[in-house]
N, C-alpha and C positions, 0 to 999 in steps of 0.2 A: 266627519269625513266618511263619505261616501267609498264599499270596498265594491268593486266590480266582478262578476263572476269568473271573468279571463281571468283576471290580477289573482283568486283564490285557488285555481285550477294550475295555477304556473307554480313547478317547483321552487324551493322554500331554501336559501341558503341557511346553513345552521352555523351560527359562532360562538363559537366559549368564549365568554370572558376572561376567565383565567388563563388560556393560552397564551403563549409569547407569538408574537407572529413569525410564520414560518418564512427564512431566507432560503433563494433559488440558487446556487451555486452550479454552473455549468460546468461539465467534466474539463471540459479545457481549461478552468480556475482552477478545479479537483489538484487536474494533472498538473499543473504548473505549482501549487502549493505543496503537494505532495514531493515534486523532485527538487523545487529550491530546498525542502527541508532534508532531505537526503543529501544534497552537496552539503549543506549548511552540519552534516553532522561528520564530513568528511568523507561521504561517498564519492567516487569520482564518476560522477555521473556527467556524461562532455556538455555542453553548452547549444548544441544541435538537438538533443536530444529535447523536443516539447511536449513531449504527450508520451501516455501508457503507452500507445501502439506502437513508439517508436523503438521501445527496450525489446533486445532481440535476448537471445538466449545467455550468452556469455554475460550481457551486463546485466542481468536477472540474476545471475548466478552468485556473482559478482557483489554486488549491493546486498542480497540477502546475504551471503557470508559474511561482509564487511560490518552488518548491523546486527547478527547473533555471535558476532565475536567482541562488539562494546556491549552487547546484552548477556552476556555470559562467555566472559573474558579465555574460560579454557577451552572454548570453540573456536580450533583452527582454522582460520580465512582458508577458502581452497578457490578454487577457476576450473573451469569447465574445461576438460581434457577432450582433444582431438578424436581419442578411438569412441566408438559407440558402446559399448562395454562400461568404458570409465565413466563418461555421460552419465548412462543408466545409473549408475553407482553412485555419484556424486548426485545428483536429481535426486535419490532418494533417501539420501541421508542426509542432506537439507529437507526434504520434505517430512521425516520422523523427528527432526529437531525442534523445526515448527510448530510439527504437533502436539510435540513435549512442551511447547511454549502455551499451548493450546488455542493455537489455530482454530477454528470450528470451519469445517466445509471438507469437500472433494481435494486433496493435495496428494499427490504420488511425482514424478519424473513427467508426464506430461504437462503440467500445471508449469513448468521449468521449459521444457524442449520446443514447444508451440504454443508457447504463451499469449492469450489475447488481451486484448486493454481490461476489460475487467478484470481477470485473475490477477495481473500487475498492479490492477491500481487497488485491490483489496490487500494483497500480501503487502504491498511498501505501506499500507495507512496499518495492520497490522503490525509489522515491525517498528514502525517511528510512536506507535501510542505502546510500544512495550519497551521502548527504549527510556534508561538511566533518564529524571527530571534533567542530570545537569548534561549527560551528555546531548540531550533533546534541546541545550541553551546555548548548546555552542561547541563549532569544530576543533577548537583546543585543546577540548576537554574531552571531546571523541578519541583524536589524537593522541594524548596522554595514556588512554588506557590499552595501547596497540603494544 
């Protein structure tokens, strides 16, 4: 078998054998696996809500309290207060709890207030891969420890 000089000259795909092959998961999958599992551990995350970008501030707020309260049961669930002051306050003491969890990245009261689809969809796969095995099997068991 004859190799041609184009055919030598054309880059060269490289494959490991020992790799697993890589699956393509679209964020819209992401997002949709990501928020079933957050109902599924007893977030009330509504049913309209399809995607990172749709989570506004309150249910950011909201979902991370409700998930570092089944991950460390003596952390009081709190909701996102009306004045800008209390905000500020509650934003960042979610966001030092976080990082007592060990977070790794940018997190302050902004990360919370103008939240975009990445930041959300990295803090909820945080939260749910640090969440309790059982409470990660089932909303009962989320439940149970409120």
């Amino acid at each position: 078998l004859e190799t041609s000089p184009w055919l030598l000259s054309q880059p060269r795909l490289r494959t490991a054998p020992h790799r697993a092959p890589e699956f393509s998961v679209s964020m819209e999958e992401a997002d949709e696996i990501l928020l079933i599992s957050l109902r599924n551990v007893g977030c009330n995350v509504p049913e309209e809500i399809a995607s990172a970008a749709d989570v506004g501030p309150e249910l950011l707020v909201a979902t991370c309290s409700k998930c570092l309260h089944i991950i460390t049961p003596q952390f009081k669930r709190i909701s996102l207060p009306d004045d800008a002051s209390g905000r500020f306050r509650v934003c960042n003491m979610l966001a030092a709890a976080l990082q007592k969890l060990g977070y790794q990245g940018d997190l302050s009261f902004h990360q919370f207030l103008y939240a975009n689809a990445r930041d959300t969809r990295k803090l909820f796969a945080f939260l749910l891969d640090k969440l309790p095995k059982t409470a990660a099997g089932g909303e009962a068991e989320a439940r149970g420890k409120e």
